[in-house]
N, C-alpha and C positions, 0 to 999 in steps of 0.2 A: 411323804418323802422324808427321810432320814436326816437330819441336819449334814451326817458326813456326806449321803448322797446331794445335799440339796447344796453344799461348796463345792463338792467335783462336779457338777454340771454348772453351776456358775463360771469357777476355773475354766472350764473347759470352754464354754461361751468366748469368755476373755482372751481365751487363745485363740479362737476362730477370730476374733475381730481383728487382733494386733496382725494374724496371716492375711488375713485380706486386705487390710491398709498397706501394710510390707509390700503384696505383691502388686494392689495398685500403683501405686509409689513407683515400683521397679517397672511395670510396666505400661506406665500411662505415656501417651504417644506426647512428641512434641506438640505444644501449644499452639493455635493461629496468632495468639501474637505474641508470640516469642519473634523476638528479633533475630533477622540472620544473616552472621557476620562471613564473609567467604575471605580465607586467608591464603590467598594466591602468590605462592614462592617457589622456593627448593628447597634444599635437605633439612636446613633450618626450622622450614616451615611444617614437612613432611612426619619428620620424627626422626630421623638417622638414628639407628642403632638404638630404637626405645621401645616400650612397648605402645600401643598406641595410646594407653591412657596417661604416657607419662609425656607425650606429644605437646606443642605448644598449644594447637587447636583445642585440646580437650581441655588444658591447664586451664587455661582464657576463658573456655565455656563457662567451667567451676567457677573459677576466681569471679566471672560476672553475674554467676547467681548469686555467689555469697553476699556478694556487694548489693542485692536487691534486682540485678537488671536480668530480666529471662530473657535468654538470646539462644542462640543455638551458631557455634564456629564449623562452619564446613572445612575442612581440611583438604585445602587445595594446591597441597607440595608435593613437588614429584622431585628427588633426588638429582643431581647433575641438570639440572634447568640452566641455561642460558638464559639472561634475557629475550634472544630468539626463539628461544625453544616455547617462554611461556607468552609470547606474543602470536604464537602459530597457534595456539591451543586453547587462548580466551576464549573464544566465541563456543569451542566445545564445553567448554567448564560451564558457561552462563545455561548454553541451552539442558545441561543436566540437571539446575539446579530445577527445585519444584516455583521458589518463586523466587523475584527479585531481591535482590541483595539490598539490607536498610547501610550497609557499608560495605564495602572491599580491604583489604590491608594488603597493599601489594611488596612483597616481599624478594625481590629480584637484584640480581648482578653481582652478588659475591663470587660466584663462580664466572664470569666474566672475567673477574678481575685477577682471579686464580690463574686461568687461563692466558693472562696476557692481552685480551678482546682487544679492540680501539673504543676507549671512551665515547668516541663520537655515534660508535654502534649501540651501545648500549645504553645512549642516553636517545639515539631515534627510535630503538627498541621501545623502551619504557614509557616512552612519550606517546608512541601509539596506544599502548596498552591502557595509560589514563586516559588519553584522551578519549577511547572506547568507552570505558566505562562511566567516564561522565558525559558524552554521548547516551546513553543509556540510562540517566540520572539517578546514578550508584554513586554515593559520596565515595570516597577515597581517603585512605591515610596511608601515604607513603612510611613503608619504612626503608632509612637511610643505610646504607653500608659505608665503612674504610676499606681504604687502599693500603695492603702491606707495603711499608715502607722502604723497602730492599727493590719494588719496583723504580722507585726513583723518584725524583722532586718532581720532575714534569708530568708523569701520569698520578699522581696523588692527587697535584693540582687539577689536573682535568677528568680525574675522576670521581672523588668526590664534590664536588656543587654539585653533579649530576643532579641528587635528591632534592637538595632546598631547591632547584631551579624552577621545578615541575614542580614542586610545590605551589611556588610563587605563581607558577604560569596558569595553572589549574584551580587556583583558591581551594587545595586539599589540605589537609592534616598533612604535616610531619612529624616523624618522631624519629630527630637524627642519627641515630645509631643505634640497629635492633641488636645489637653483641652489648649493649652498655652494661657494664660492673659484669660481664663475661670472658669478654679477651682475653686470651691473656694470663688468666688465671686457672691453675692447673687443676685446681679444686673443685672448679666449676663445668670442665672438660671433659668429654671422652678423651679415651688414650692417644686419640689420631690427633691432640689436641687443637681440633677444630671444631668439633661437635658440640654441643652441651649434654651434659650429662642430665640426670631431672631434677640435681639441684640446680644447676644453668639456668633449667626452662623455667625453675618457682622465680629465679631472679629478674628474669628477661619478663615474664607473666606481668611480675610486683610494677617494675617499668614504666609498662604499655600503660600497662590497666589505665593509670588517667587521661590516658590520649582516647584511649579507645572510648571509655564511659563518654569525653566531651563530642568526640563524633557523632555519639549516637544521640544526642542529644542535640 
């Protein structure tokens, strides 16, 4: 063999192997123990107006490999969720999953509060909904929402504690405001500005992440 033939068949070796590592890499199945986080909300949770990898779920997934933790985030938002709406629909989400959840991150009642709801509904809503899933001994970490202030003193006040409350009652995680260093900020928005845009989600991700990492641990 020819020295040039005997590099082009090396070469060419070197590329076989770098495609084969490449494509197992892309396509090796999720881990058995990969941890699996189910992120159970609305639009927030969903992706509103993203693509799906610019989604919170996928962000979080990344963000928790980088950081060392293999986990795998089910993406469990459905746009215009009620609190009602995703208390009707736990028990279908759970039975879809392959296996239990090592945490839940329940993500609910901004649109309640859009809405107008009664605090009192949406705090019997969410109350079922944890206490299901720790029923089921799936940790929790509530994330907390605000009350737009133009609804007035008295529903602010009776709508947020909501969160801490169940917290307290449930000995789950909080993390009390999943909009934090988002609100508000037009930069960080879709134009409806409600939504986060996928800088929003890197910031709302940055956030979580130490809540979520102590959960799972």
């Amino acid at each position: 063999m020819t020295p040039k033939a005997f590099a082009y068949g090396r070469a060419r070796r070197l590329l076989q192997a770098a495609l084969l590592a490449l494509f197992t890499f892309v396509a090796a199945p999720a881990s058995a123990a990969d941890r699996l986080i189910l992120a159970f909300g609305d639009s927030l949770t969903a992706g509103y107006g993203l693509a799906p990898a610019q989604a919170f779920p996928n962000r979080l997934e990344a963000a928790l490999r980088a950081a060392g933790v293999p986990a795998r985030v089910h993406n469990g938002g459905v746009s215009g969720d009620t609190s009602a709406a995703g208390r009707a629909r736990l028990a279908w989400v759970l039975r879809g999953l392959k296996a239990k959840p090592d945490l839940a991150i329940v993500e609910l009642g901004a649109n309640d509060m859009l809405r107008g709801l009664k605090p009192a509904e949406t705090r019997a809503n969410l109350d079922a909904i944890v206490a299901e899933l720790t029923r089921r001994r799936i940790p929790v970490l509530i994330a907390g929402m605000r009350a737009a202030p133009n609804l007035g003193r008295g529903y602010v006040a009776a709508f947020e504690p909501i969160f801490p409350a169940l917290a307290r009652k449930y000995d789950a995680r909080l993390y009390p405001f999943f909009l934090t260093g988002v609100a508000g900020n037009r930069a960080l928005l879709q134009g409806d500005g409600m939504h986060p845009n996928p800088r929003g989600v890197a910031v709302i991700v940055r956030g979580i992440l130490p809540t979520v990492r102590a959960a799972l641990r």
